[in-house]
C-alpha positions in Angstrom: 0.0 0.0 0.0 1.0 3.3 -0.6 2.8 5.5 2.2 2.0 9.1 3.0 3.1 11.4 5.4 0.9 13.9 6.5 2.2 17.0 9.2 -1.2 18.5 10.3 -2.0 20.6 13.2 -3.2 24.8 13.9 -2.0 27.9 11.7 1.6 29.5 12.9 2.5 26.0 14.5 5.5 25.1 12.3 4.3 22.4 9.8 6.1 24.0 6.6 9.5 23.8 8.5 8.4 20.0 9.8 7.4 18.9 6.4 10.7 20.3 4.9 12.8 18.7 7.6 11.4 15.2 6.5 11.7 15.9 3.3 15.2 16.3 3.2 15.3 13.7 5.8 13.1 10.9 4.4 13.7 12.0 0.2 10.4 13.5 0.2 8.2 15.5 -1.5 5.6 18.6 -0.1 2.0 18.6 -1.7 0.0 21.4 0.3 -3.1 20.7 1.3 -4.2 24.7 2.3 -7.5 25.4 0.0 -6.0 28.9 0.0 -2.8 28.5 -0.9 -3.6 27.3 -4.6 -4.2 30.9 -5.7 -1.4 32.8 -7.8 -0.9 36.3 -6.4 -2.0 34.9 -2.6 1.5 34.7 -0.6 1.5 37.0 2.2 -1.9 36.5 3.7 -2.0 32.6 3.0 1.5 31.7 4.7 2.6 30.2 1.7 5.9 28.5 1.9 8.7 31.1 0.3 11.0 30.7 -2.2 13.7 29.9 -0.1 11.5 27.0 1.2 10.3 25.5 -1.8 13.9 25.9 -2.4 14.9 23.8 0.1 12.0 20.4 -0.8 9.7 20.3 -3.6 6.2 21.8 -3.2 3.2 20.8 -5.5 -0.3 22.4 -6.0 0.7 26.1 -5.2 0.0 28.4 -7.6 -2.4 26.0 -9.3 -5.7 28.5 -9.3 -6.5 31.9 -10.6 -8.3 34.2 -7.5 -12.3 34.3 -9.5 -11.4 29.9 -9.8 -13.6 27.6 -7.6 -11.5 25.0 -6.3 -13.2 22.0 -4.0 -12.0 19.2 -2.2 -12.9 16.8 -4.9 -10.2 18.7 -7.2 -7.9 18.4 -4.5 -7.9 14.5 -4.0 -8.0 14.0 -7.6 -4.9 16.2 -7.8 -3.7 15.4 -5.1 -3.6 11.7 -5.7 -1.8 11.9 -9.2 1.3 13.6 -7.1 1.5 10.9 -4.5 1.5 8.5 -7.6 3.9 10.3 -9.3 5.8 10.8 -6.3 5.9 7.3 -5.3 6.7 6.0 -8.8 9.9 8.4 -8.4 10.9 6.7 -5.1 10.2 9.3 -3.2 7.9 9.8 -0.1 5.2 12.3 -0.3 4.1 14.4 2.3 0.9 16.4 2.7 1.2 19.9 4.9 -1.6 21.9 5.7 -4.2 23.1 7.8 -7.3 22.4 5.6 -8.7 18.8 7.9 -11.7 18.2 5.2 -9.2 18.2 2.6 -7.0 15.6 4.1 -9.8 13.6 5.5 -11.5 13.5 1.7 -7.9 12.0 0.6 -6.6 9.6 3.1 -10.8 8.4 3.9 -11.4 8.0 0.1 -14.8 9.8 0.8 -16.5 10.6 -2.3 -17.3 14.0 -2.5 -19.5 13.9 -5.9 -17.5 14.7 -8.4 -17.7 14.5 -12.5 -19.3 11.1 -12.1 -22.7 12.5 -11.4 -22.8 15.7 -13.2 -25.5 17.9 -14.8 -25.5 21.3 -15.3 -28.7 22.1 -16.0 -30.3 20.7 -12.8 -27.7 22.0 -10.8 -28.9 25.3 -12.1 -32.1 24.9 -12.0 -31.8 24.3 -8.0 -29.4 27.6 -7.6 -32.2 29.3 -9.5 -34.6 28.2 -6.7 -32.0 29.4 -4.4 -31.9 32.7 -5.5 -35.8 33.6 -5.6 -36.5 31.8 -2.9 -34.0 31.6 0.3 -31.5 28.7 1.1 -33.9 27.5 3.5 -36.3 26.1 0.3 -33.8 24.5 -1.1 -32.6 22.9 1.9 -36.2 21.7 3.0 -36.0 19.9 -0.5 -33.3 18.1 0.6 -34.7 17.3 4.0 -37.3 16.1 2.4 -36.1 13.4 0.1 -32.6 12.9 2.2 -32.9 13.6 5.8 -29.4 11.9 6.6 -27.8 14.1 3.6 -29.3 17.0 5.0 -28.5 16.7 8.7 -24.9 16.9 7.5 -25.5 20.3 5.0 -25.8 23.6 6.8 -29.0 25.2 5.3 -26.1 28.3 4.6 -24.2 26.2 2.2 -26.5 26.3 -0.6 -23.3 25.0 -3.0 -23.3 21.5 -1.5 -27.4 21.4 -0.9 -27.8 22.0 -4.7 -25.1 19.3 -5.2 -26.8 17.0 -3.3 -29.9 17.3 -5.3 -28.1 16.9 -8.1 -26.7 13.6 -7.4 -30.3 12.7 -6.1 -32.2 13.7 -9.5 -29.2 12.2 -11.8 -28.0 9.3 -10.5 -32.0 8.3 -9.1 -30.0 7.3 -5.7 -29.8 9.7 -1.9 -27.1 11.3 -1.5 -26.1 9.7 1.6 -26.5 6.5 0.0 -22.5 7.1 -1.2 -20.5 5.1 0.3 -16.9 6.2 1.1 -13.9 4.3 -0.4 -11.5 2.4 1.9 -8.6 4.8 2.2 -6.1 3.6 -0.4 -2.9 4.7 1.6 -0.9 3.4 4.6 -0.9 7.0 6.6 0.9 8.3 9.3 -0.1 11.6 10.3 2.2 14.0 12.6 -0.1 17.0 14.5 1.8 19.4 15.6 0.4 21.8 18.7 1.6 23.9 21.4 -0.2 25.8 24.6 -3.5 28.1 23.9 -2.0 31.5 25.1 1.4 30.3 23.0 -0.2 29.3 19.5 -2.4 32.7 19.9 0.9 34.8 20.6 2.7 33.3 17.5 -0.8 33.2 15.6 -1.2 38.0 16.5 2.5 37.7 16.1 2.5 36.4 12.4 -0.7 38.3 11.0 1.6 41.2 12.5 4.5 40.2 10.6 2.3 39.9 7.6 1.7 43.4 7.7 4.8 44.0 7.9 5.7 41.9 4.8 2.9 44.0 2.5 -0.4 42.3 3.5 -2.2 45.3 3.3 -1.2 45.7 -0.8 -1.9 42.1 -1.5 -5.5 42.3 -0.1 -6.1 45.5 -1.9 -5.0 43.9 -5.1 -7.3 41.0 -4.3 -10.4 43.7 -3.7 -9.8 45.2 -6.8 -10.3 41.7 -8.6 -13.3 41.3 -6.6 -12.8 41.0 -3.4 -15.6 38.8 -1.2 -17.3 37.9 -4.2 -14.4 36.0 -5.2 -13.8 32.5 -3.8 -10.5 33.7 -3.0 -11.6 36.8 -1.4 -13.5 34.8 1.5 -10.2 33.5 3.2 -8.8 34.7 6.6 -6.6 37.5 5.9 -8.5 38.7 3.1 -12.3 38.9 3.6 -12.0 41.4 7.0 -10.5 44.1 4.3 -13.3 44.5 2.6 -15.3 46.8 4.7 -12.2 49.1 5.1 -11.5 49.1 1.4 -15.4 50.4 1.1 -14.1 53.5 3.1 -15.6 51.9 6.8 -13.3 51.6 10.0 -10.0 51.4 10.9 -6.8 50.0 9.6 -6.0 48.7 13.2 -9.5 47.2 13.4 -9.0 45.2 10.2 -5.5 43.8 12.3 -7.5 43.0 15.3 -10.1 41.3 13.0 -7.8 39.2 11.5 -6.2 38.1 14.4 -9.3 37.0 15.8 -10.4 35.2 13.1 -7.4 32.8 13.0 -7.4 32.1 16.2 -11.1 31.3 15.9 -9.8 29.4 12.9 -6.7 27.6 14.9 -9.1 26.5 17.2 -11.4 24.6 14.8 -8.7 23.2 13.0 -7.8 21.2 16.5 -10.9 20.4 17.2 -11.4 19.0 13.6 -8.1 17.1 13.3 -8.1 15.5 16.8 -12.2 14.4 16.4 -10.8 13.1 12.8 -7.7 11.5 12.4 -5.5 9.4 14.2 -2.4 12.1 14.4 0.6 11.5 16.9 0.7 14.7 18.6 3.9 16.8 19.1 4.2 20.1 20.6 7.3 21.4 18.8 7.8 25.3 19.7 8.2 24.4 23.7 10.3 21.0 22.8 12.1 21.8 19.9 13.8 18.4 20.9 11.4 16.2 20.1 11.9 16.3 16.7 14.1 13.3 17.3 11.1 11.3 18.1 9.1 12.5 14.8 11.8 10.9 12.9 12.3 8.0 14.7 8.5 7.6 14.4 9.0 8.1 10.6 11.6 5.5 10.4 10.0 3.1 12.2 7.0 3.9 9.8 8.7 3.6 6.5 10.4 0.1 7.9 
């Protein structure tokens, strides 16, 4: 079975450094699995790995997407699986960094995610059309109705994977829920990385001050002009608490304050989501540095 490495854990923990130490370690390769850092022109706000790191171990799916492109965790695992097959077939070891859990989970689960199997555009439209005139919520009780176990799972806010739902339901003539996930097709071993509350918030105000420093504030502005929020680029953290500024409303310091908040609200689901979901050895590398002897002895053992 296939092996993959996977460093997981909260924003500002360390997992770029981590994955690149392995790499070099272990002749690996980095595929990212951050939804945001696909985007060309995203580098500040995203914490995209520098040049100097991807420098330093091979990086895949960065720069893949244009800011107005949609990009879902079904295009992930499909691309994400043709680089751990080409990585493998090149004796090397890949290794998956990021924060995004569903995107992981989706590729190491085999969870189908109904992709461009069950396709049709014109009921898929036909249900955002519904959407639009008539609320979410309509839409949703559609759902409810003929799939209550698919729609106990959908947020009635998420209209996108309601209508998507339907759509499998009216084209394939089977619920929605009825999917079954795949049994994952890789042996795994997943490293979290993690450190105190008050510490990960520190480094988390710390970096989205550094950011700032580096020329966040440009970026964002260049993303606004694109399109800002009505983007799917433009909703990330880092980006989407500009736009009211930008509009000539509040504060610069109150979009830095926003921000902050907003990943630590975001570093704090991201735990939650990767401890209630995969099966990660935990490591709490900024106040043991030294432990990083164990990671590798874990990844040895592993690979043996």
């Amino acid at each position: 079975m296939t092996k993959v490495l996977a460093v997981v854990g909260p924003t500002a923990v360390g997992k770029t450094g981590l994955a690149i130490q392995i790499a070099n370690k272990f002749n690996g390769e980095i595929i990212s699995g951050d939804s945001m850092q696909i985007y060309r022109g995203l580098d500040i706000g995203t914490a995209k790995a520098t040049s100097e790191e991807q420098a330093a171990a091979k990086h895949w799916l960065i720069d893949i997407a244009d800011v107005h492109d949609r990009y879902s965790a079904a295009d992930f695992t499909t691309q994400a699986a043709d680089k751990i097959s080409d990585i493998t077939n090149r004796g090397k070891l890949p290794i998956i960094a990021g924060g995004t859990g569903f995107y992981l989970q989706a590729l190491l689960d085999g969870m189908q995610l109904g992709g461009d199997a069950y396709t049709d555009g014109a009921v898929r439209e036909k249900w955002l059309n519904v959407a639009r005139r008539e609320g979410n919520q309509m839409v949703w009780n559609r759902l409810n109705s003929l799939d209550p176990v698919a729609a106990t799972k959908i947020p009635v806010k998420n209209v996108r994977r309601t209508v998507r739902a339907l759509e499998v339901i009216e084209t394939t003539g089977h619920l929605f829920s009825d999917q079954q996930d795949e049994a994952g097709a890789y042996d795994s071993l997943i490293i979290g990385l993690n450190t105190d509350r008050a510490r990960l918030y520190s480094r988390i105000n710390e970096r989205v001050e550094m950011m700032f420093r580096n020329g966040l504030l440009q970026e964002a502005k260049w993303l606004y002009d694109q399109g800002g929020v009505a983007l799917p680029a433009g909703k990330g953290i880092g980006y989407r608490e500009f736009q009211d500024y930008f509009e000539g409303h509040g504060e610069l310091n109150d979009v830095v304050e926003k921000i902050k908040l907003d990943s630590r609200h975001y570093a704090k689901r991201q735990l939650t989501w990767f401890r209630n979901k995969t099966a990660a050895t935990w490591f709490d590398l900024v106040q043991q540095p030294e432990t990083v002897t164990e990671i590798e002895a874990l990844v040895s053992h592993w690979l043996d």
